[in-house]
BAPAFI-667593 format. One record per residue (C-alpha): residue number from 1; y, z, x; residue in three letters; chain. Coordinates in steps of 0.25 Angstrom, whole numbers, padded with zeros to 4 digits. Each point is the difference from the previous one (the first is absolute). Layout:
N
[pt NUM [Y Z X] 'ALA' 'A']
...
END
This chain:
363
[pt 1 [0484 0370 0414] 'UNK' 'A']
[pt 2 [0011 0001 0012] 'UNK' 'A']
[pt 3 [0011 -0009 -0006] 'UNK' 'A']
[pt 4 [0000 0007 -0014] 'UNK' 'A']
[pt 5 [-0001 0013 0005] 'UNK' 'A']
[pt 6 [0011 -0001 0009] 'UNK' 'A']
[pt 7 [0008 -0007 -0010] 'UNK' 'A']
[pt 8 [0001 0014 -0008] 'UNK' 'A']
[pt 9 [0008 0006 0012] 'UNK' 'A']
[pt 10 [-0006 0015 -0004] 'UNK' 'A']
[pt 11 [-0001 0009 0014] 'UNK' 'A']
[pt 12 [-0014 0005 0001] 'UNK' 'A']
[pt 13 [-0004 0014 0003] 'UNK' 'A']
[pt 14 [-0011 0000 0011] 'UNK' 'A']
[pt 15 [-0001 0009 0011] 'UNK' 'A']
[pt 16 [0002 -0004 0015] 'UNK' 'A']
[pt 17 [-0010 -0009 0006] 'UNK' 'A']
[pt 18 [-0011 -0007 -0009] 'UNK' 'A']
[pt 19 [-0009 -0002 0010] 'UNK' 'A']
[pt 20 [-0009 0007 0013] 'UNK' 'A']
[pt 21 [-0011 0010 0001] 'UNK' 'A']
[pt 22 [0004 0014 -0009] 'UNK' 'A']
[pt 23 [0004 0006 -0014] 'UNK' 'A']
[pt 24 [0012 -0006 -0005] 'UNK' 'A']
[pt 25 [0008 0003 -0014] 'UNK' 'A']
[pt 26 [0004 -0013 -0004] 'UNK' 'A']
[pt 27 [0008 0004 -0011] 'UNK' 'A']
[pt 28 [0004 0013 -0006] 'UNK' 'A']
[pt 29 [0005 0004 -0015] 'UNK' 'A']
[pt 30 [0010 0012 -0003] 'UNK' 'A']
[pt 31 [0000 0000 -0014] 'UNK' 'A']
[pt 32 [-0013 -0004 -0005] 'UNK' 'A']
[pt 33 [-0017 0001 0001] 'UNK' 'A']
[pt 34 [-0008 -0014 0004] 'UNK' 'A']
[pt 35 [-0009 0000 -0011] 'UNK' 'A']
[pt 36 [-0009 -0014 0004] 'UNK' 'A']
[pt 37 [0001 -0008 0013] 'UNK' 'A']
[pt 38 [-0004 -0014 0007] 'UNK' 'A']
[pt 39 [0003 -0009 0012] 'UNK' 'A']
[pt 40 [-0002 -0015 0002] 'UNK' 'A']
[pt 41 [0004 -0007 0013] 'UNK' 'A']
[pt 42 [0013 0005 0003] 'UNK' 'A']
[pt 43 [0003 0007 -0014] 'UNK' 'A']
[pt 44 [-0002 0013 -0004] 'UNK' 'A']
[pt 45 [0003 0005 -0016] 'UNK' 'A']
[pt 46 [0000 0012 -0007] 'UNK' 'A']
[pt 47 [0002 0005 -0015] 'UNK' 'A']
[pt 48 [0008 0013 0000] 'UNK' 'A']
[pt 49 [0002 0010 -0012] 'UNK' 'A']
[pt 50 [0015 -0002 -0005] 'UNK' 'A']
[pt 51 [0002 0014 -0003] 'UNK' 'A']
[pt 52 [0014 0000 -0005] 'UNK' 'A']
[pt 53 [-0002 -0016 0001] 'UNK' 'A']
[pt 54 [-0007 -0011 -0001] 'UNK' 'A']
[pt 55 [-0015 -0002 0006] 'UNK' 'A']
[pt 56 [0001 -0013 0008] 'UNK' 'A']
[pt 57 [-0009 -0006 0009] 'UNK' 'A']
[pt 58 [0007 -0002 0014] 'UNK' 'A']
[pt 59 [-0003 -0013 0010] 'UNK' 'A']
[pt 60 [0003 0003 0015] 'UNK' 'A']
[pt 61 [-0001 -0010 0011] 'UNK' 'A']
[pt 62 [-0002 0004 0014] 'UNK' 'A']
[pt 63 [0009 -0009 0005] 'UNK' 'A']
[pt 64 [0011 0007 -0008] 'UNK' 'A']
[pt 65 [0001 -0001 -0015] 'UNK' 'A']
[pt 66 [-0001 0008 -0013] 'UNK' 'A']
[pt 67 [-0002 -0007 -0015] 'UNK' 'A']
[pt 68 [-0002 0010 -0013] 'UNK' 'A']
[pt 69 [-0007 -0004 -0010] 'UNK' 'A']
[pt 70 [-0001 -0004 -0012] 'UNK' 'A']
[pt 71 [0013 -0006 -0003] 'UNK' 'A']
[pt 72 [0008 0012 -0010] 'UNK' 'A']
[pt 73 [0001 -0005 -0015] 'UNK' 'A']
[pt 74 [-0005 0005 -0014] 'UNK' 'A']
[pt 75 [-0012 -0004 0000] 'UNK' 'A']
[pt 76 [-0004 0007 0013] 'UNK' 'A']
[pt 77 [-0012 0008 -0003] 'UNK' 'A']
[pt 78 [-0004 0005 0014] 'UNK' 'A']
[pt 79 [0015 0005 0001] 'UNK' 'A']
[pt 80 [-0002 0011 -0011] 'UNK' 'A']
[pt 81 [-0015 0002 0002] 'UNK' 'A']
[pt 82 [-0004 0015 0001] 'UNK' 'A']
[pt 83 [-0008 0002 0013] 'UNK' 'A']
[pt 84 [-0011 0010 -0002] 'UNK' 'A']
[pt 85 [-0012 0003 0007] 'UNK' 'A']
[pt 86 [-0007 -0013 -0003] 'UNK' 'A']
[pt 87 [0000 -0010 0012] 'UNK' 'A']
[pt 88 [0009 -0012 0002] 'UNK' 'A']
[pt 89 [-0006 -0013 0005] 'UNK' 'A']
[pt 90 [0007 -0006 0011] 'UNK' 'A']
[pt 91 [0000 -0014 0007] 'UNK' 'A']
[pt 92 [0007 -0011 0006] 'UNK' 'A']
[pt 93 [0000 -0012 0006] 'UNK' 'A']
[pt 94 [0010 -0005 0011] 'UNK' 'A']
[pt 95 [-0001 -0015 -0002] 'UNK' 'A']
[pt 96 [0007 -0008 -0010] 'UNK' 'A']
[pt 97 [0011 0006 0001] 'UNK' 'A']
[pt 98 [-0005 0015 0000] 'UNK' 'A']
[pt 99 [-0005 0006 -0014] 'UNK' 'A']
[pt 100 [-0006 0014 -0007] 'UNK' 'A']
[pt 101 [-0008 0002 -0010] 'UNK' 'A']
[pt 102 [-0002 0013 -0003] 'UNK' 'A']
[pt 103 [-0008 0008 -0012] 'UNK' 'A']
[pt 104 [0005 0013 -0011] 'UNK' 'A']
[pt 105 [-0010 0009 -0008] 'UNK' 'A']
[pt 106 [0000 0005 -0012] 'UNK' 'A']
[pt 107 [-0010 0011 -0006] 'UNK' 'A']
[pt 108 [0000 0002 -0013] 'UNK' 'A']
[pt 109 [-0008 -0004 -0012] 'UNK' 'A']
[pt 110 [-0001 -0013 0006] 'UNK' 'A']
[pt 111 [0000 -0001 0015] 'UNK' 'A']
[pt 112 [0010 -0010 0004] 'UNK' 'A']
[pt 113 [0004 -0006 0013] 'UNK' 'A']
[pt 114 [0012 -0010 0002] 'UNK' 'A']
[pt 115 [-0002 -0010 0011] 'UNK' 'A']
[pt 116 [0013 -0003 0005] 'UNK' 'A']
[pt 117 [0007 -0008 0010] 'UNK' 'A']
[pt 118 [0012 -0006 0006] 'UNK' 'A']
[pt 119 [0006 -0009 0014] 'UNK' 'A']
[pt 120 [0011 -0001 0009] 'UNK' 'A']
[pt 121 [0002 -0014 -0006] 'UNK' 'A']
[pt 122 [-0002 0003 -0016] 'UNK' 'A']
[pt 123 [0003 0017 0001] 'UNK' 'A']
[pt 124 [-0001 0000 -0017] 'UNK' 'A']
[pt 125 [-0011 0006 -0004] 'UNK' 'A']
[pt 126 [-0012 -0003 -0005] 'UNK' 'A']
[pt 127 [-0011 0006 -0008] 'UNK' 'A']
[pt 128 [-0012 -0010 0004] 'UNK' 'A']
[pt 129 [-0009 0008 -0008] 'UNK' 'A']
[pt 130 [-0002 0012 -0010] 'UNK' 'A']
[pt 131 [-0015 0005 0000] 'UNK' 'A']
[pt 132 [-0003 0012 -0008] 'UNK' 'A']
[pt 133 [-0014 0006 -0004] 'UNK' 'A']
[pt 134 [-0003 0011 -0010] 'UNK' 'A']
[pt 135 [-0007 0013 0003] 'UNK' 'A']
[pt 136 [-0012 -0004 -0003] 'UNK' 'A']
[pt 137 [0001 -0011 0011] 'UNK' 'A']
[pt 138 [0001 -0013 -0012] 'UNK' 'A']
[pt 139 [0011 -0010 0008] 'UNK' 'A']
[pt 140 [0005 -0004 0013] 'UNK' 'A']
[pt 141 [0001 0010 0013] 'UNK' 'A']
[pt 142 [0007 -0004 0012] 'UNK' 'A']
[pt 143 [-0009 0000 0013] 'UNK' 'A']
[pt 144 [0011 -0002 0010] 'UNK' 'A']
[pt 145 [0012 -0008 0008] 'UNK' 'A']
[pt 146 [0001 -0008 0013] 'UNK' 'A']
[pt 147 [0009 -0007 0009] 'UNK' 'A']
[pt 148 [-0001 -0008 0012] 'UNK' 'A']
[pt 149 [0009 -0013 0004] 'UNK' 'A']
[pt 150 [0001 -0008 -0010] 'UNK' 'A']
[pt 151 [-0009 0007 -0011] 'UNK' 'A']
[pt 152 [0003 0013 -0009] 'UNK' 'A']
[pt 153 [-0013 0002 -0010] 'UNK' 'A']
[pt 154 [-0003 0010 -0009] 'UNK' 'A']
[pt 155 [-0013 0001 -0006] 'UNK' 'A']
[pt 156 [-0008 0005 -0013] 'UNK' 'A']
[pt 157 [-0012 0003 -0009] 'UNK' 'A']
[pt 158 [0000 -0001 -0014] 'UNK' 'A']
[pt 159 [-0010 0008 -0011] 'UNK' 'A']
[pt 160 [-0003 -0003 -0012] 'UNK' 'A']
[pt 161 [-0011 0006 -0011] 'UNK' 'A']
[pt 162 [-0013 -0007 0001] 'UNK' 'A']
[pt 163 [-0001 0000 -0015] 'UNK' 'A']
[pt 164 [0016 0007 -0007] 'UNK' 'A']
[pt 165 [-0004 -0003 -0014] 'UNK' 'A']
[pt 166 [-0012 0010 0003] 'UNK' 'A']
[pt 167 [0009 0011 0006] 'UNK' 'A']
[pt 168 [0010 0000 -0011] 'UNK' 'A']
[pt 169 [-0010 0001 -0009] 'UNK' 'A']
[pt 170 [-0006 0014 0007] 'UNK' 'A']
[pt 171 [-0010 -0008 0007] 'UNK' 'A']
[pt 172 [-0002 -0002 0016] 'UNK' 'A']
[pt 173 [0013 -0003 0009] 'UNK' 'A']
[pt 174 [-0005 -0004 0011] 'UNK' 'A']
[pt 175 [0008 -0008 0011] 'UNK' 'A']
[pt 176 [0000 -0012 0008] 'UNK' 'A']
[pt 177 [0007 -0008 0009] 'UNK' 'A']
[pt 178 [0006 -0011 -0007] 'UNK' 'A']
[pt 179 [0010 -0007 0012] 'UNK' 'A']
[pt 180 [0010 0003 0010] 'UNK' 'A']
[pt 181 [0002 -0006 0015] 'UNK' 'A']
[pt 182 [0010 0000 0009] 'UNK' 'A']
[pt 183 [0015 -0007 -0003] 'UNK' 'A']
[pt 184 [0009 -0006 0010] 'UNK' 'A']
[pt 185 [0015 0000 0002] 'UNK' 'A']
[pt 186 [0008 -0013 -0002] 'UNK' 'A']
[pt 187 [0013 0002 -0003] 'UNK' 'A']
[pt 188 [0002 0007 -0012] 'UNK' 'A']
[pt 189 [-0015 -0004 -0006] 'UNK' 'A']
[pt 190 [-0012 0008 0003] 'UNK' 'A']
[pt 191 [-0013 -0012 0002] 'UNK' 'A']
[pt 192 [-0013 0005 -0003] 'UNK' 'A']
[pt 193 [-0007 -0004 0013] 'UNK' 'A']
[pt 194 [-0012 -0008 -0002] 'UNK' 'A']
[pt 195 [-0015 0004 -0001] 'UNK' 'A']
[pt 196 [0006 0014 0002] 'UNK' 'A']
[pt 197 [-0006 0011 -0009] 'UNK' 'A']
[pt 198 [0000 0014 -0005] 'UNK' 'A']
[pt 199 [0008 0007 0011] 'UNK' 'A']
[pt 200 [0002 0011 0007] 'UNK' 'A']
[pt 201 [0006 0004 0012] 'UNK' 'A']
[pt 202 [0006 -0012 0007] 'UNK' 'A']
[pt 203 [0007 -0006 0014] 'UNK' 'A']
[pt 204 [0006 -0012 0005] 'UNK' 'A']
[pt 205 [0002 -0007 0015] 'UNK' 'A']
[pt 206 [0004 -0010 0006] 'UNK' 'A']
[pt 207 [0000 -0008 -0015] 'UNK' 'A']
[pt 208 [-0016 0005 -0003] 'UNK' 'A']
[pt 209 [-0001 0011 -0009] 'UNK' 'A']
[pt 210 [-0012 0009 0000] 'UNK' 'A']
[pt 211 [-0003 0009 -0014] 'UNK' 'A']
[pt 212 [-0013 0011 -0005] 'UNK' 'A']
[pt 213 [-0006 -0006 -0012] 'UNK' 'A']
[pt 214 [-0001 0009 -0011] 'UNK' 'A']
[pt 215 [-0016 0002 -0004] 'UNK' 'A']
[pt 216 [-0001 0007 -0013] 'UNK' 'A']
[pt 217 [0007 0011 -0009] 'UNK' 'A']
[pt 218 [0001 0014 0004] 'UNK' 'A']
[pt 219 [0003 0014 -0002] 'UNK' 'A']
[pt 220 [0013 -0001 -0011] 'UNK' 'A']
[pt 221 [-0001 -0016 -0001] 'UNK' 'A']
[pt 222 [0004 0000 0014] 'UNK' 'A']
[pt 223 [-0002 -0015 0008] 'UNK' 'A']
[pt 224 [-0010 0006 0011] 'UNK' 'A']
[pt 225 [-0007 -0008 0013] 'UNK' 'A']
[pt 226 [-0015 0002 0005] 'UNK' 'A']
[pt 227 [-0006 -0004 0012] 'UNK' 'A']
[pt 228 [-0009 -0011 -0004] 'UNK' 'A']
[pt 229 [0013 -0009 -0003] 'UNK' 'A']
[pt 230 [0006 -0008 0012] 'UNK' 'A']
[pt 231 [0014 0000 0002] 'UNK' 'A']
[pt 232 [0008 -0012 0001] 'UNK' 'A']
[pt 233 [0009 -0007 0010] 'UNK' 'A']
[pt 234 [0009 -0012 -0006] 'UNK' 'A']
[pt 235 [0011 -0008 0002] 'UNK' 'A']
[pt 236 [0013 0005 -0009] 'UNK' 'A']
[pt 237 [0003 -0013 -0003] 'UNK' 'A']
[pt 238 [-0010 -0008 -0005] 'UNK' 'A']
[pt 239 [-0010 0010 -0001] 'UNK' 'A']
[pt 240 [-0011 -0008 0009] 'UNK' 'A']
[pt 241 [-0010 0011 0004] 'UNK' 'A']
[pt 242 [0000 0002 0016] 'UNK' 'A']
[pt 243 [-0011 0011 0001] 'UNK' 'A']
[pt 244 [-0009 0012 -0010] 'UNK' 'A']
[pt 245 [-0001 0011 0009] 'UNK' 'A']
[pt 246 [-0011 0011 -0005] 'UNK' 'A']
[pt 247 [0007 0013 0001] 'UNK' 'A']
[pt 248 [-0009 0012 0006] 'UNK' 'A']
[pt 249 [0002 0010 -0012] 'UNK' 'A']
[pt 250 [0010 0002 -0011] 'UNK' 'A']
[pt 251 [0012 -0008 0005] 'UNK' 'A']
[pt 252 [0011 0011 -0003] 'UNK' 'A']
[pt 253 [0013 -0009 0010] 'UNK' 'A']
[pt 254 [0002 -0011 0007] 'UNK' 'A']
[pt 255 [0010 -0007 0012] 'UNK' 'A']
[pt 256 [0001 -0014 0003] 'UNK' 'A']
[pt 257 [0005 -0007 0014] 'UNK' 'A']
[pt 258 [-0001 -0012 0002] 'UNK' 'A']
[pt 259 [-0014 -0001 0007] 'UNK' 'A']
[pt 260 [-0007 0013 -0005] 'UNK' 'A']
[pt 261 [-0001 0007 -0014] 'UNK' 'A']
[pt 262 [-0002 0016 0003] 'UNK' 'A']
[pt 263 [-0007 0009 -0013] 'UNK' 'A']
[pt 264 [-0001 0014 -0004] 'UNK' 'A']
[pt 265 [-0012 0002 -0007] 'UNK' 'A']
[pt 266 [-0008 0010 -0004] 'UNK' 'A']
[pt 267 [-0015 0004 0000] 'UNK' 'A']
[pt 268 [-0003 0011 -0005] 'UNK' 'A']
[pt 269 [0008 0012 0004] 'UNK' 'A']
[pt 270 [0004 -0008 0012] 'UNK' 'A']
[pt 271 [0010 -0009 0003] 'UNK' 'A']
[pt 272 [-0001 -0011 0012] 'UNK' 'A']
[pt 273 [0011 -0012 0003] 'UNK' 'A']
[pt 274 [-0009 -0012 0003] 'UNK' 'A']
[pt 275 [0009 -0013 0005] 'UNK' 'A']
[pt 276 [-0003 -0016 -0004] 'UNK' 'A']
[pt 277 [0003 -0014 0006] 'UNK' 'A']
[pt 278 [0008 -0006 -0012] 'UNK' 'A']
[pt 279 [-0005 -0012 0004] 'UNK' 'A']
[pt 280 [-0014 0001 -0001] 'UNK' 'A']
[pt 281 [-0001 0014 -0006] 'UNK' 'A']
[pt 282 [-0009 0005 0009] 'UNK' 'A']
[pt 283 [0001 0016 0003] 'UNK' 'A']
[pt 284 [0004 0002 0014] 'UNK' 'A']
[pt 285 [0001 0015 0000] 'UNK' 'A']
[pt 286 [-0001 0013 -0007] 'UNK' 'A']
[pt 287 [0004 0015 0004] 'UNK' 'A']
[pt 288 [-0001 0011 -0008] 'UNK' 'A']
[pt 289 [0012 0007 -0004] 'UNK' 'A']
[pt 290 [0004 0015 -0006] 'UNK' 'A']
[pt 291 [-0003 0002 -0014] 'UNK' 'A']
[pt 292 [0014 0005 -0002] 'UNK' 'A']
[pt 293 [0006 -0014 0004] 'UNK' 'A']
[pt 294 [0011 -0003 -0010] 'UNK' 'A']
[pt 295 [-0003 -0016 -0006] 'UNK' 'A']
[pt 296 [0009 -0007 0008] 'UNK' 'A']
[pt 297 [-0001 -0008 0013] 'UNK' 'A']
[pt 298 [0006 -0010 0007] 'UNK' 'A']
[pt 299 [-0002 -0009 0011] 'UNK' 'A']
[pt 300 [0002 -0012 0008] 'UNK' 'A']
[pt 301 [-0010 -0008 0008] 'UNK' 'A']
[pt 302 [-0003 0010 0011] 'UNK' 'A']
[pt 303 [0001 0013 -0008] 'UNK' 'A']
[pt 304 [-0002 0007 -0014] 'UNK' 'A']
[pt 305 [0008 0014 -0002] 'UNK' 'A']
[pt 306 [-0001 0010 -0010] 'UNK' 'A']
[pt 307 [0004 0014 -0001] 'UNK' 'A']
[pt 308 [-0008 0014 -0005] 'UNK' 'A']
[pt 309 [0012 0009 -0006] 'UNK' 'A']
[pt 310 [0012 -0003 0010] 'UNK' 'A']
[pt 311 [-0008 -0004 0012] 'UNK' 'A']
[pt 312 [-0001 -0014 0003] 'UNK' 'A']
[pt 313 [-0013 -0008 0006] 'UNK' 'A']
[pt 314 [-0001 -0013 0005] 'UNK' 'A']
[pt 315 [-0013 -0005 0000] 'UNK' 'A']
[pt 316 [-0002 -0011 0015] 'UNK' 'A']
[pt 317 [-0008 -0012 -0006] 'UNK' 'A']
[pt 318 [-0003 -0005 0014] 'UNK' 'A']
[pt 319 [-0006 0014 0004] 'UNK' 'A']
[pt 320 [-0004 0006 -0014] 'UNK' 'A']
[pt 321 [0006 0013 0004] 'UNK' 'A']
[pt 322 [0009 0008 -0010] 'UNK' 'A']
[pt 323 [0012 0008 0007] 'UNK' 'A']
[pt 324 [0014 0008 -0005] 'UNK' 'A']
[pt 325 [0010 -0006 0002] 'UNK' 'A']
[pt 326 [0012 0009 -0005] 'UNK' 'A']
[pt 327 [0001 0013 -0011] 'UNK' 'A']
[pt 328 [0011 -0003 -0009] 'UNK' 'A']
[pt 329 [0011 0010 -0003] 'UNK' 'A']
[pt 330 [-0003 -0002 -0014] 'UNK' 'A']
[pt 331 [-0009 -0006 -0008] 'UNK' 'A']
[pt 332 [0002 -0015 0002] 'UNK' 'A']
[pt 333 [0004 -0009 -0011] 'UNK' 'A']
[pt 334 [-0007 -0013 0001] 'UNK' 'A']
[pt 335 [-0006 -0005 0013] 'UNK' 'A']
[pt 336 [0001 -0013 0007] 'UNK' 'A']
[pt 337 [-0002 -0007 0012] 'UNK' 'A']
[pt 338 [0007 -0012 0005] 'UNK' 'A']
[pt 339 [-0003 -0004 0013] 'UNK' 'A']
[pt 340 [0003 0010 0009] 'UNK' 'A']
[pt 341 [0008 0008 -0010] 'UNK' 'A']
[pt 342 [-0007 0010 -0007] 'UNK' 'A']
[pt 343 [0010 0005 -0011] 'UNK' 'A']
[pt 344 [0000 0009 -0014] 'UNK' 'A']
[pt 345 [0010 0010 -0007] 'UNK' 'A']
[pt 346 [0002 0014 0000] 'UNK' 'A']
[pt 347 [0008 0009 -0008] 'UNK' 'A']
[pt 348 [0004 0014 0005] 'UNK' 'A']
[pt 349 [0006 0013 -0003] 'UNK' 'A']
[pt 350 [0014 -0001 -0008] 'UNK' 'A']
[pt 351 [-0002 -0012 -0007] 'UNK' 'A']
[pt 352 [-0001 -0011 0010] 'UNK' 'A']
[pt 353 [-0008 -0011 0006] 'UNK' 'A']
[pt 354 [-0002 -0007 0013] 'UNK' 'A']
[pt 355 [-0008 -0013 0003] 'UNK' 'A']
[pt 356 [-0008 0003 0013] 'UNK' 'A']
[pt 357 [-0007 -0010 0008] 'UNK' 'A']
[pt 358 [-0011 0001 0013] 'UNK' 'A']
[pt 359 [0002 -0012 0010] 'UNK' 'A']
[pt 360 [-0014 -0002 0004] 'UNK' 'A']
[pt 361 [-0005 -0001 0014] 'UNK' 'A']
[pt 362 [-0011 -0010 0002] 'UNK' 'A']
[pt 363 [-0013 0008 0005] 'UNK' 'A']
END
C-alpha cells in the first residue's frame, strides 16, 4: 500500500500526532458532512455528501496520504447520487494495494441498492452488483459489507414466491428463501464464496469471514435470522468452514478479530453481547447490554465496543465488565476499532464533519 499511495504525492489532512493516550481529530472537513465511515490498519475512509460537488469516497493514510475516489468520468454513479436519509455501507480493506467498497440505496417501487467499489491501483468504478427487491419483498436484499486486509465482501439473501404462478392468479404469495451468500472481492469480479448461503449481516478478519444465515421470510418479504440457526465462520477464499458458533438470541451485529467473533443478539426485550473462539466456536462470555444499543460493534481480541446514543462502551473480554469509554460531540458515524485506535465520524453544526479517534489505554 505504502509505495502506491506515495506515489500519488497528495498532502494528507491529519491532525498532529496519531498516536498516545487521548481524543484526537484526525481529520476535519470545511465544506462538507461525513455521511459513512471505516478504518483498516493505518487507513481511515469516509464517503462525504458533495453538496455543490461530487459525493466521493476519500482514503487517508496515517502515515500522510489522501486518495478520492472513484476515479471522475461519465459513468460515475456515486458522483451524482442523491444522499438521503437512507444509510451508506462503508468498508475497506488496507491490503492489496488499499480498496473500498461502498453501497447506495434507493426507495422507490422497487428497493434498490448499488454495490460499489474502487482501489487506489484501479480508481474506476465499479458496480459489482445491482440487487433490487419489490415491495412485496420478491428479489434480492442486500445484508451488508466488510473489509479487512485483503478481503472486501458483501453479502445477500434472495426471495422468491413459493408457488408465482398461484400468486398471479389471485392465489397464495407466499415467500421463500431461494439463495444468496456472501461474494468476495477480486479485482473487479465479485466470487460467490463457497458453501456460503442466505446472508445477512457479515465481517471479515485476518482472511476468515463470519456471516448470520438468513432463516426464513418475514414481515414485508424481509430475509430474517432466528436463534436455532448457527452462525458460521469460513475462510474468504475457498470457503473451508472454520467453526458454527450457535448464537444466544436473534443475532442482530457481528465483529470479527482475528481470534474472537463478538455478537449482538437479542432475546426477547433484552439484548446481550456474547463472544466465540473462531476456532472452535465455543462461547467464552456474554454480558448484557442496554436495550437501546444501536446494532453495531466492533472489536479486537481483547475488546468489543458499542455505543447507546452517543456514548461509547467497551466491553473487557478478559474481565467481562462493560465501561464508558467517551460521549461523543455528535452522534458517531460508524464505529471501529483498530488496535488501540478507537475511531468513528461526526458531523456538527454548520455543515461539517470531523474524524475522532480515542487511543486506548490498556486496563
Amino acid at each position: 500500500m505504502r509505495h502506491l499511495l506515495a506515489a500519488l504525492g497528495v498532502a494528507s489532512l491529519v491532525g498532529s500526532g496519531s498516536s498516545g493516550p487521548g481524543v484526537q481529530t484526525l481529520y476535519r472537513s470545511t465544506h462538507a458532512q461525513i455521511t459513512a465511515f471505516a478504518q483498516d490498519g493505518q487507513l481511515l475512509a469516509w464517503f462525504s455528501r458533495g453538496g455543490g460537488h461530487c459525493n466521493a469516497v476519500h482514503l487517508l493514510s496515517l502515515r500522510g496520504v489522501q486518495v478520492t475516489l472513484p476515479k471522475p468520468g461519465t459513468n460515475n454513479v456515486t458522483c451524482r447520487w442523491t444522499v438521503g436519509k437512507a444509510p451508506i455501507g462503508l468498508a475497506v480493506a488496507a491490503g492489496s494495494g488499499a480498496a473500498a467498497l461502498w453501497t447506495l440505496h434507493e426507495s422507490a417501487s422497487v428497493d434498490l441498492d448499488y454495490v460499489i467499489g474502487a482501489g487506489v491501483a484501479d480508481a474506476r468504478e465499479r458496480r459489482f452488483d445491482q440487487l433490487a427487491h419489490t415491495r412485496a419483498g420478491a428479489g434480492l436484499w442486500l445484508g451488508g459489507i466488510s473489509g479487512a486486509g485483503t478481503t472486501l465482501v458483501y453479502s445477500l439473501a434472495t426471495v422468491g414466491y413459493v408457488d408465482q404462478v398461484a400468486c398471479l392468479s389471485g392465489g397464495s404469495c407466499r415467500r421463500r428463501l431461494t439463495g444468496g451468500g456472501v461474494h468476495r472481492i477480486v479485482g473487479r469480479r465479485n466470487p460467490l464464496v463457497p458453501g456460503t448461503r442466505a446472508a445477512l449481516e457479515v465481517a471479515a478478519s485476518a482472511g476468515r469471514i463470519a456471516y448470520v444465515r438468513a432463516a426464513h421470510v418475514g414481515a414485508g418479504g424481509r430475509p430474517v435470522a432466528n436463534a436455532r440457526l448457527r452462525l458460521e465462520i469460513r475462510r474468504a477464499k475457498g470457503g473451508k468452514l472454520v467453526s458454527r458458533p450457535r448464537p444466544d438470541g436473534v443475532p442482530v451485529a457481528l465483529a470479527l478479530s482475528p481470534r474472537m467473533l463478538a455478537v449482538l443478539a437479542r432475546t426477547g426485550r433484552r439484548l446481550h453481547v456474547s463472544w466465540y473462539s473462531v476456532a472452535s466456536g465455543r462461547r467464552l462470555g456474554k454480558v448484557a447490554v442496554p436495550r437501546r444499543t444501536t446494532p453495531q460493534l466492533a472489536a479486537t481480541d481483547r475488546l468489543v465496543v458499542f455505543r447507546v446514543g452517543r456514548v461509547i462502551e467497551a466491553i473487557d473480554l478478559a474481565s467481562h465488565r462493560a465501561h464508558k469509554l467517551i460521549k461523543a460531540a455528535a452522534t458517531p458515524v460508524g464505529l471501529s476499532l483498530e488496535g488501540t485506535r478507537l475511531a468513528w465520524a461526526e458531523n456538527l453544526k454548520g455543515g461539517t464533519g470531523r474524524i475522532r479517534a480515542l487511543y486506548l489505554r490498556p486496563r
